[in-house]
C-alpha positions as CSV (number, residue, x, y, z in Angstrom):
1,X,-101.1,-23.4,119.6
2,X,-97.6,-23.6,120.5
3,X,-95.2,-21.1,121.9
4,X,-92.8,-19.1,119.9
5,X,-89.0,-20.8,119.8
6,X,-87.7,-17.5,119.5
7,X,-85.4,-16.5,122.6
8,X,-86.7,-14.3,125.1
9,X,-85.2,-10.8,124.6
10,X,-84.1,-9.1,127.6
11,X,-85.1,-5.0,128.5
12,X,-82.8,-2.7,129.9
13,X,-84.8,-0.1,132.5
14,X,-83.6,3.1,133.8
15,X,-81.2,2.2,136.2
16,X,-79.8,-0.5,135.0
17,X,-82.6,-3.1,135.7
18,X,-83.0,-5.7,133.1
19,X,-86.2,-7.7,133.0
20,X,-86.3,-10.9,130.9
21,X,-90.1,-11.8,129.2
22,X,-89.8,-15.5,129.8
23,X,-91.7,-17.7,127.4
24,X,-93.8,-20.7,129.0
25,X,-93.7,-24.5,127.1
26,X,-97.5,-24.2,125.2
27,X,-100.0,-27.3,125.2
28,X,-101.6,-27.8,121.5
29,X,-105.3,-26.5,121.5
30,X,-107.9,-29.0,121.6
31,X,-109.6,-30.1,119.0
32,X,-113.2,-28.3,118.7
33,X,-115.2,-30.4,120.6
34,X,-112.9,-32.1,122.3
35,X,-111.8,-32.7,125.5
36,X,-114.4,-32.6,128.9
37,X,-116.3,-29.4,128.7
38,X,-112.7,-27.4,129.3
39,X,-113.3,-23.9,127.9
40,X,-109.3,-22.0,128.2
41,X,-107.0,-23.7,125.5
42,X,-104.8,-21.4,126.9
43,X,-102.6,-24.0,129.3
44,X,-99.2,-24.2,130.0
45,X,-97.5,-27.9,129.3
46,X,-98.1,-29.7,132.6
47,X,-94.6,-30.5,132.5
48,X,-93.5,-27.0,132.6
49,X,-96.3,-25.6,135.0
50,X,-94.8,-28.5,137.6
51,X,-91.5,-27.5,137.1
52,X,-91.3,-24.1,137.3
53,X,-93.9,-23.4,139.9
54,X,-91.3,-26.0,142.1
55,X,-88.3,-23.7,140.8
56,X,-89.6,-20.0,141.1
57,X,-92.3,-20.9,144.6
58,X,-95.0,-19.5,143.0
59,X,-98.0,-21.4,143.5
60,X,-98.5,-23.6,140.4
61,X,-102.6,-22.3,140.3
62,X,-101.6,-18.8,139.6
63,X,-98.5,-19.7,137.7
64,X,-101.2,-20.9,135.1
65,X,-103.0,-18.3,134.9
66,X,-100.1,-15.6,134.4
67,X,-98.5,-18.1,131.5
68,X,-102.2,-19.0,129.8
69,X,-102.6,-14.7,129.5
70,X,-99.1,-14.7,127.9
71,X,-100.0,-17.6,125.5
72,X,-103.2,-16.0,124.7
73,X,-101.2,-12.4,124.0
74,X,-99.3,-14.4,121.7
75,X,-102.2,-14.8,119.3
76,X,-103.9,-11.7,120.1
77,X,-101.2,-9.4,120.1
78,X,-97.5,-10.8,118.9
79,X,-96.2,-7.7,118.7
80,X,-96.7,-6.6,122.5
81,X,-94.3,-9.8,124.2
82,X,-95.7,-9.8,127.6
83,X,-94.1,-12.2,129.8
84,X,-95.8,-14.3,132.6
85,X,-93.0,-13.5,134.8
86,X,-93.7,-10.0,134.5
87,X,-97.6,-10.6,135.5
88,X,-95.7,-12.9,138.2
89,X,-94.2,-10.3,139.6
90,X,-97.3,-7.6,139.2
91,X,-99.3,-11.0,140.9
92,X,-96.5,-10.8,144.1
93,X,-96.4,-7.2,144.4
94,X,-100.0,-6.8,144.4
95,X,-101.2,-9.5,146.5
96,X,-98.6,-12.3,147.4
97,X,-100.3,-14.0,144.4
98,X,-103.6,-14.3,146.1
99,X,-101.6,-16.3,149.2
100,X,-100.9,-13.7,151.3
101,X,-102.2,-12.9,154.8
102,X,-103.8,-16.7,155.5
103,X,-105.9,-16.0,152.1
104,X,-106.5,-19.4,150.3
105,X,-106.1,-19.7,146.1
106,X,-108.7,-22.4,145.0
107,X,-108.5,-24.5,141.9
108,X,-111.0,-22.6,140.9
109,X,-108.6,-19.6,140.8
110,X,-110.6,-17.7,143.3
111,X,-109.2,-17.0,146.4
112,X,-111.2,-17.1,150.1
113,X,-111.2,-14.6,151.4
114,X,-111.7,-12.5,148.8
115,X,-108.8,-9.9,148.1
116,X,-110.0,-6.3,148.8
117,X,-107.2,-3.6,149.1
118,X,-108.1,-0.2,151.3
119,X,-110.6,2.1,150.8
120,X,-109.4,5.3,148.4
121,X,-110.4,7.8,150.7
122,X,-107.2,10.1,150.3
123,X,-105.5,8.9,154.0
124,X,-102.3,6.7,152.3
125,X,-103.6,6.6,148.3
126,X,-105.0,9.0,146.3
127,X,-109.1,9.4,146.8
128,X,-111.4,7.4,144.5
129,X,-114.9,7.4,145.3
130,X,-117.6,4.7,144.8
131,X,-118.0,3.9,141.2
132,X,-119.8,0.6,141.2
133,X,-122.4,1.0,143.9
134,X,-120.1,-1.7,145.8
135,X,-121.1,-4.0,143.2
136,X,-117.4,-5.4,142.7
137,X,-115.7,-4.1,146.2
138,X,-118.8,-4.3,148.6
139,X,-118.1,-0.2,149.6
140,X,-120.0,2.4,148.4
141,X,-118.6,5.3,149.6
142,X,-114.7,4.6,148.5
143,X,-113.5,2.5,146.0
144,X,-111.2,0.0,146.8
145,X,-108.5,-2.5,144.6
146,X,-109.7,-5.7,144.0
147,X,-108.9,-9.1,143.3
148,X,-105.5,-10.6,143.1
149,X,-103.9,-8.1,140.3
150,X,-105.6,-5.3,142.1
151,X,-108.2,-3.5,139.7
152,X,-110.1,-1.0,140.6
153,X,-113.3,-1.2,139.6
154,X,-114.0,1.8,137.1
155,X,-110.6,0.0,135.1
156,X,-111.7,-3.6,135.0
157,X,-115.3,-1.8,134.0
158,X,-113.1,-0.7,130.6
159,X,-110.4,-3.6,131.1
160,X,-112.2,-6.7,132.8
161,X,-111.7,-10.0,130.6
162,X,-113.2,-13.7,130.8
163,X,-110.0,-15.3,131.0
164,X,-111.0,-18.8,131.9
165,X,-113.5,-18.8,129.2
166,X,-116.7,-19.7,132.0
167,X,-118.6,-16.3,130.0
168,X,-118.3,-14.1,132.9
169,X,-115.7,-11.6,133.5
170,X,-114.7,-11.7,137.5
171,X,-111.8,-9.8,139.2
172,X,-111.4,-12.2,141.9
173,X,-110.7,-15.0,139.6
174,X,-107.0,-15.2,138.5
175,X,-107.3,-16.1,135.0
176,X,-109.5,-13.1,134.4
177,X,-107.1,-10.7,136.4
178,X,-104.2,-12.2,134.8
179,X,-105.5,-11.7,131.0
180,X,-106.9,-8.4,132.0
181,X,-103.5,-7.1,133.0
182,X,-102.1,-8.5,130.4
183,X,-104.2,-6.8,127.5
184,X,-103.9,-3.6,129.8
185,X,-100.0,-3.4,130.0
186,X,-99.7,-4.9,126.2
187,X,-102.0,-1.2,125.0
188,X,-98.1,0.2,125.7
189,X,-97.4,-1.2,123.0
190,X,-93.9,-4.1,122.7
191,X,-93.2,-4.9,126.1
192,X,-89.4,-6.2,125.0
193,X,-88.5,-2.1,125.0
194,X,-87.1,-1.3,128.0
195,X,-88.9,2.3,128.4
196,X,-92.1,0.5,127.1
197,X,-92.1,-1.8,129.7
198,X,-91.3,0.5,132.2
199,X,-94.4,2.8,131.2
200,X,-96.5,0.1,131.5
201,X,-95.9,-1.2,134.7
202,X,-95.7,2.6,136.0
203,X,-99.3,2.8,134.1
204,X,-100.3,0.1,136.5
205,X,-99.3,1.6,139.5
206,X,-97.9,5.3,139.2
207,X,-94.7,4.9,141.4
208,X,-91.2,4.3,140.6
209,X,-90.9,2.1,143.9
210,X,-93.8,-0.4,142.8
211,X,-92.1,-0.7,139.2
212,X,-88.5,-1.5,140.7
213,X,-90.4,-4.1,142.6
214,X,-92.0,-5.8,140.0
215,X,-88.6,-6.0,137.9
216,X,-86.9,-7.2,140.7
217,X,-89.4,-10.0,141.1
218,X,-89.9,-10.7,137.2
219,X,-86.2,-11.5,136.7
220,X,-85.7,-13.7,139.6
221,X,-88.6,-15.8,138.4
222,X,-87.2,-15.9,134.9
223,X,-83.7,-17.2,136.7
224,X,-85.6,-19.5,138.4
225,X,-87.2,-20.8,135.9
226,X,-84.3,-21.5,133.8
């Protein structure tokens, strides 16, 4: 599987924003069979993943993971054009990319500790209550976001994905968050409209603050990474 050589189209957003869907270099799939047990074909070129996670900062475990969801959308779903800097910039606004605060990203793209927003009880976000018997967020009175994309855990019940093919979907780890929000923000349909992208990053998080943010961050990365 190879990336597209089409140019990445730009989209305009309300205000004058413009947000670039960058397009990673693409490693060929193995073979079946092939290879040491490795079970996500989806891989940026070594090469590029060096590169770019020197040029944009972000660290190169999670840089992975955001490019292997938009390589995998390319197959699934051509027509939506998510871009890993846009799941970049979801990955920083949410949770520093699972860095933040002294937390720890592990090769195995889990972080320690575990990333665990607030409770929901209605005192600064809107109330949720338990939905998961604490199973995913260890609270069972409030739910509360988890993981480094942030799910809550009544949407990755509908959304969650097995992203680094391992058979288990897992919040915590970032290949699973990334091609979770990647599927969930590609069901708005072709991510290279401008008001398309922007209701699907306001789907994410319902605040015109958070998707100014996430723009902001998406196009520096795709400078960067230039």
């Amino acid at each position: 599987m190879a990336a597209s050589s089409e140019p990445a189209r730009p989209a305009s957003l309300n205000g004058g924003v413009v947000v670039v869907q960058a397009e990673p270099s693409a490693v060929p799939a193995p073979a079946a069979g092939a290879g040491s047990g490795a079970t996500n074909p989806y891989q940026p070129a070594p090469e590029w993943l060096d590169a770019t996670a020197r040029s944009t900062g972000i660290p190169a475990r999670a840089l992975s993971a955001y490019a292997g969801a938009q390589l995998r959308l390319a197959e699934e779903q051509p027509g939506c054009r998510v871009g890993w800097n846009t799941l970049a910039g979801i990955g920083w606004v949410e949770s520093g990319h699972s860095a933040a605060d002294e937390t720890v990203l592990g090769a195995d793209g889990r972080s320690v500790p575990a990333v665990r927003g607030p409770a929901l009880d209605g005192t600064t976000f809107a109330a949720i209550r338990d939905t998961d018997g604490g199973a995913l967020d260890g609270d069972t009175t409030w739910d509360r976001a988890v993981g480094p994309l942030q799910f809550i855990p009544s949407t990755w019940e509908r959304w969650g994905a097995d992203g680094d093919g391992d058979g288990t979907a897992d919040p915590d780890q970032i290949d699973d968050a990334a091609l979770a929000a990647a599927r969930y923000l590609c069901h708005s349909g072709n991510l290279s409209v401008a008001d398309t992208w922007r209701r699907a990053v306001f789907s994410y998080n319902h605040s015109d603050d958070y998707v100014a943010a996430v723009a902001t961050h998406a196009n520096t990365y795709a400078s960067r990474a230039r």
